[in-house]
C-alpha positions in Angstrom: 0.0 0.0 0.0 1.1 3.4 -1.2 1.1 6.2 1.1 2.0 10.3 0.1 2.9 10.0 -3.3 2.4 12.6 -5.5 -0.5 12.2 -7.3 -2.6 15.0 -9.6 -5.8 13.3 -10.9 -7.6 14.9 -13.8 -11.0 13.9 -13.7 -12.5 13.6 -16.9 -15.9 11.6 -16.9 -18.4 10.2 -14.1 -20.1 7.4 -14.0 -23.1 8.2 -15.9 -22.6 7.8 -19.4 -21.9 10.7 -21.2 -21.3 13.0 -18.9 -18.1 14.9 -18.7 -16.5 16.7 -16.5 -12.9 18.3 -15.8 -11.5 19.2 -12.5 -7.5 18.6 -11.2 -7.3 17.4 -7.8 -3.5 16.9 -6.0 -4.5 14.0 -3.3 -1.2 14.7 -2.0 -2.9 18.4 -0.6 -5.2 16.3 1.6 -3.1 15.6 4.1 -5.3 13.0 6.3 -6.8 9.8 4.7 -10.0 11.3 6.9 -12.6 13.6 5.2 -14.8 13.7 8.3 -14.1 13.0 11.8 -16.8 11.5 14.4 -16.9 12.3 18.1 -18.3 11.5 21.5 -21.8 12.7 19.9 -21.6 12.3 16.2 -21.0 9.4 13.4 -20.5 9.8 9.5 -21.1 6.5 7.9 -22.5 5.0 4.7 -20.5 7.4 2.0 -21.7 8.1 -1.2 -20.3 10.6 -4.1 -20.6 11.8 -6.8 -18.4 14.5 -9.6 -21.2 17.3 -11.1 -19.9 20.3 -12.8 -16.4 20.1 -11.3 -17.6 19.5 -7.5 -18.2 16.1 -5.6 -21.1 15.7 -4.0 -21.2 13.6 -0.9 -23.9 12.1 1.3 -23.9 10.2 4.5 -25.5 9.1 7.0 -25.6 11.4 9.8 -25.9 10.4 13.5 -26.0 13.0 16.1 -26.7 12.0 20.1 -28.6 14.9 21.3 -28.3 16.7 24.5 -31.5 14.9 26.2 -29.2 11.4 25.2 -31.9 10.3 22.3 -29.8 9.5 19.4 -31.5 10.3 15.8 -30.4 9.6 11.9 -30.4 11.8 9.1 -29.1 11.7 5.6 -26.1 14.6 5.5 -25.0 16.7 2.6 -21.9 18.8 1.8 -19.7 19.4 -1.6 -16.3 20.6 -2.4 -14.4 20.7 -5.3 -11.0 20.0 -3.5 -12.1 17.1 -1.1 -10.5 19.7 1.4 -13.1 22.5 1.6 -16.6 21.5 1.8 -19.4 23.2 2.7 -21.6 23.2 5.7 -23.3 19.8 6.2 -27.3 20.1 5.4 -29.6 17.6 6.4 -31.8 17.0 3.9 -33.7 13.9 5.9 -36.2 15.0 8.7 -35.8 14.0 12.8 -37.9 11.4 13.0 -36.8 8.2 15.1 -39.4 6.0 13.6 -37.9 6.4 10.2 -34.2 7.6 10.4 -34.0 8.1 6.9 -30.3 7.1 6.5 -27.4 5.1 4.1 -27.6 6.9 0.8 -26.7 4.2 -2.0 -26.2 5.4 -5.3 -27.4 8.3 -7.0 -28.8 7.7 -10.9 -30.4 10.1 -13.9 -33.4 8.9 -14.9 -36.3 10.9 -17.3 -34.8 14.2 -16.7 -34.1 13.9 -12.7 -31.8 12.6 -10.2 -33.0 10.0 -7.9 -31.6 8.5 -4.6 -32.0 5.3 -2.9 -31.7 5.3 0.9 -33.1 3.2 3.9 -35.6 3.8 7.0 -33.7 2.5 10.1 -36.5 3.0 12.8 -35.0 3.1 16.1 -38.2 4.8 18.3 -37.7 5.5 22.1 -33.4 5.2 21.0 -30.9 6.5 23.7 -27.5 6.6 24.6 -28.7 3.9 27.1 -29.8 1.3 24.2 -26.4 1.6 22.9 -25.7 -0.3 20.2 -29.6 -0.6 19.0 -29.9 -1.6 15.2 -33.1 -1.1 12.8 -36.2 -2.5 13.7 -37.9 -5.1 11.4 -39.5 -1.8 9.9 -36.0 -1.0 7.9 -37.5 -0.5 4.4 -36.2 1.4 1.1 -37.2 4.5 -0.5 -36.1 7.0 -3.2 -36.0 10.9 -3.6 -36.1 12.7 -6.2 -33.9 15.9 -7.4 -33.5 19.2 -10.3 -30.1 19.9 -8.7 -29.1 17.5 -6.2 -29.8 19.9 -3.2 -33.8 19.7 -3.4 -35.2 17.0 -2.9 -39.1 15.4 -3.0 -40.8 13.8 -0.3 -39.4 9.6 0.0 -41.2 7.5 -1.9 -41.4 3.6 -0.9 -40.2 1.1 -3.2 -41.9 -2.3 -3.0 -39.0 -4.0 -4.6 -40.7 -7.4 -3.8 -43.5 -7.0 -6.3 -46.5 -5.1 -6.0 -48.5 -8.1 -5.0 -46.3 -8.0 -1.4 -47.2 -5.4 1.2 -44.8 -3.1 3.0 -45.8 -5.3 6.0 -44.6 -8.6 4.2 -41.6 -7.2 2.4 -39.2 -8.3 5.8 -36.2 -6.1 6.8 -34.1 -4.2 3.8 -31.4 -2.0 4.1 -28.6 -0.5 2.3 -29.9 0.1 -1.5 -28.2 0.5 -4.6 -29.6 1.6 -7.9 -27.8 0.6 -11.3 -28.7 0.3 -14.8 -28.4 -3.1 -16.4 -25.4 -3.1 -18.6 -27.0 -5.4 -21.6 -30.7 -4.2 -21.4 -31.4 -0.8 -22.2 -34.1 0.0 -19.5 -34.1 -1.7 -17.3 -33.0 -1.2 -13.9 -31.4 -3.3 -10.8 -31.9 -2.5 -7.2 -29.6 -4.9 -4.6 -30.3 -4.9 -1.0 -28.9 -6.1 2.2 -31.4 -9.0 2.7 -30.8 -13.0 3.0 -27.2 -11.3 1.7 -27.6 -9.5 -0.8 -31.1 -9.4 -2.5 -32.3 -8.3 -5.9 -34.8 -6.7 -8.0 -35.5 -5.4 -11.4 -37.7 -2.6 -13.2 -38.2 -0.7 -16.2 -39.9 2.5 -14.5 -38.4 2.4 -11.1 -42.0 1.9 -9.5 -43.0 -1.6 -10.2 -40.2 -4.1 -9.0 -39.8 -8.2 -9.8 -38.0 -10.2 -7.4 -35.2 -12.0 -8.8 -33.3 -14.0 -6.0 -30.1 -13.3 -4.0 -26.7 -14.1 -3.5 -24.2 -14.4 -0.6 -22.6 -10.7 0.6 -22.4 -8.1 3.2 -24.0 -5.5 3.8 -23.4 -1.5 1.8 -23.2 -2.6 -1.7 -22.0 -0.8 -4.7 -21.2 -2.0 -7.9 -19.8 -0.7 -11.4 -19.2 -2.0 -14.6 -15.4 -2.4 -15.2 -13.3 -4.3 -18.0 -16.4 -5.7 -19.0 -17.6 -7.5 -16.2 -19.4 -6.1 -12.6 -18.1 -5.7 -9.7 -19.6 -5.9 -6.2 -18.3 -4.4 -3.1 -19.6 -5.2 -0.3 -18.9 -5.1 3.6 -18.4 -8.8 5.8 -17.6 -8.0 9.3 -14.9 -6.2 8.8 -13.1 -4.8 5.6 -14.5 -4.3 1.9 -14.9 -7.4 0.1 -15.0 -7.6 -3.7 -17.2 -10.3 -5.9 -17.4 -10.1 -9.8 -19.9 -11.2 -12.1 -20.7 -10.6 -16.1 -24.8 -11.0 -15.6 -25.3 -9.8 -12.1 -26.3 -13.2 -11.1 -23.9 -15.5 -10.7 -21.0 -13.9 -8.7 -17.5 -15.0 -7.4 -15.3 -14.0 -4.6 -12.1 -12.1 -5.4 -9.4 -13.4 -2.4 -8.6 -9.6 -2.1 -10.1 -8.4 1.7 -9.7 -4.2 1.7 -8.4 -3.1 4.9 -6.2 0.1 4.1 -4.4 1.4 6.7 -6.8 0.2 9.9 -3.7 -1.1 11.8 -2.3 2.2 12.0 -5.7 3.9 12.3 -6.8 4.0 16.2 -9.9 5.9 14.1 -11.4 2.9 12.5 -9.7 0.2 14.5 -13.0 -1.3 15.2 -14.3 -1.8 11.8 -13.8 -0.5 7.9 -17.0 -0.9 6.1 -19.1 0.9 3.5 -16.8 1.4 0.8 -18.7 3.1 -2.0 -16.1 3.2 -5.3 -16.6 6.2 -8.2 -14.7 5.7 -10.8 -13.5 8.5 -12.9 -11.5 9.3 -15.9 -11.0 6.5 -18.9 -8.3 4.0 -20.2 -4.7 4.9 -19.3 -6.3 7.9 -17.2 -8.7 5.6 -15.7 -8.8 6.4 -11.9 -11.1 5.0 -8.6 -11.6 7.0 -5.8 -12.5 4.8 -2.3 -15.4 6.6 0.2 -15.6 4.3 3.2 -16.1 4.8 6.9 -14.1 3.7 10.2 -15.4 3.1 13.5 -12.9 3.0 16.6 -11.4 2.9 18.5 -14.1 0.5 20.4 -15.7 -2.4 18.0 -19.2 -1.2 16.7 -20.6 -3.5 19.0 -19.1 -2.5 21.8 -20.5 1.4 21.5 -18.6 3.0 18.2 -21.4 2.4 16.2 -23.6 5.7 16.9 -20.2 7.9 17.8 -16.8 7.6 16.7 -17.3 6.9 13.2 -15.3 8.5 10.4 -15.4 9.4 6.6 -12.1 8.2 5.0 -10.5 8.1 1.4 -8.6 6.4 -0.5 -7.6 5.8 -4.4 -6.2 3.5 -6.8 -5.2 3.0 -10.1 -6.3 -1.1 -10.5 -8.8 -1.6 -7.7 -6.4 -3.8 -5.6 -3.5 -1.4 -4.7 -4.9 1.6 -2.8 -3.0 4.9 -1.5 -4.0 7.4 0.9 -2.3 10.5 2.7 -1.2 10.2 6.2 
């Protein structure tokens, strides 16, 4: 693993097609392989970006433990076009413990708009006493919908096991992400974290067919690469990678990302979420690494709804990754 080499990125197209963009970068001007840092009262988890007219756009899930000790979840917003400044974090999810509108997936164009895909994590009656408390049985997914990636609608619910099952029957689902399928013009994939990692397909984004699931982690996000997919995922701890050409039948790359966690007291209880944007194209070809640490306690053992950082990495190949110190 690489650490403070000089490094000047032009990014030259996101991962939309045919969109393009330009904006240098120096990594090396970072300084800190931490884009966020968590506290005694606040986490940033679940990472996801996106390049737009020469900024990035990030969202997270935001957890802040409040003064009276009840601990709520929000969906947080900021954008820089260094990856050094970035603006004030919004909150663009309301407080509401019964929903906790949280883990952004993906963000896709579709018929003029941006939509997002995110989770309900209901947690009602949650304090610093219930520490660590997980989604109820309620955790469901939704979408919102955006003109400029600020904005955004009401969330809609997505019944992503068929029409003909109820919100009641659909079971626990968390940690969406949206994708289009590479070999079928219109039509659309959703995976979930359910039974591993779940599936569904549409062609308007509103009525879903089941379509099975495979073995994986939890936080996916997958790209198309050298003509194949590839499936990140999160086991207990690290990044785990699986690759498949149909987005059925996938294998297991040996590779386990940890980064620099031994050296990190920051996420020395657990590196998950790993959301991967790729950027530029053949010999330019780059992929920046969102992910988020927990420490220095184990998740379970309290760092789940404090401590927990937004770090970054990048890489060339997807298997040798640098960051600054």
């Amino acid at each position: 693993m690489g650490r403070n080499k000089y490094f000047i990125l032009i990014l030259s197209i996101l991962f939309v097609p045919g969109m393009v963009y330009a904006q240098s970068v120096d990594f090396r001007s970072i300084h800190t392989p931490v884009l966020f840092k968590g506290d005694s009262v606040t986490a940033y988890r679940d990472p996801m970006a996106l390049l737009h007219n020469g900024e990035f756009y990030l969202y997270f899930t935001l957890t802040e433990i409040e003064k009276s000790d009840s601990i709520y979840m929000y969906i947080g917003f900021t954008k820089s076009a260094d990856l050094i400044h970035w603006s004030p974090v919004h909150k663009i999810t309301s407080r509401n413990q019964k929903l906790n509108f949280s883990s952004p997936g993906n963000i896709i164009q579709y018929k003029g708009e941006w939509i997002m895909c995110m989770q309900t994590y209901p947690r009602p009656g949650y304090t610093q006493a219930n520490m660590p408390r997980y989604g109820d049985s309620t955790s469901r997914l939704f979408i919102m919908r955006s003109k400029d990636l600020i904005n955004w609608s009401a969330p809609e619910l997505l019944l992503v096991k068929g029409d003909d099952v109820s919100e009641k029957n659909m079971g626990r689902m968390i940690d969406p992400f949206l994708l289009a399928d590479h070999s079928e013009k219109g039509k659309w994939w959703i995976f979930f974290k359910q039974n591993g990692a779940s599936r569904s397909y549409s062609y308007d984004l509103k009525h879903w067919t089941y379509s099975g699931h495979t073995p994986a982690g939890e936080n996916l996000c997958i790209i198309w690469n050298n003509e194949e997919y590839l499936m990140f995922h999160s086991p207990e701890n690290g990044i785990g990678i699986k690759h498949a050409a149909d987005l059925l039948h996938w294998k297991d790359e040996p590779l386990l990302l940890t980064l620099g966690q031994a050296d990190w007291p920051w996420a020395k209880g657990r590196i998950t979420a790993g959301f991967v944007l790729p950027l530029g194209k053949n010999k330019d070809k780059q992929y920046l690494l969102f992910f988020h640490g927990s420490g220095p306690k184990k998740e379970t053992e309290g760092d789940f709804d404090k401590n927990a950082s937004i770090g970054f990495a990048w890489s060339k190949d997807l298997k040798n990754w640098e960051w600054n110190k």
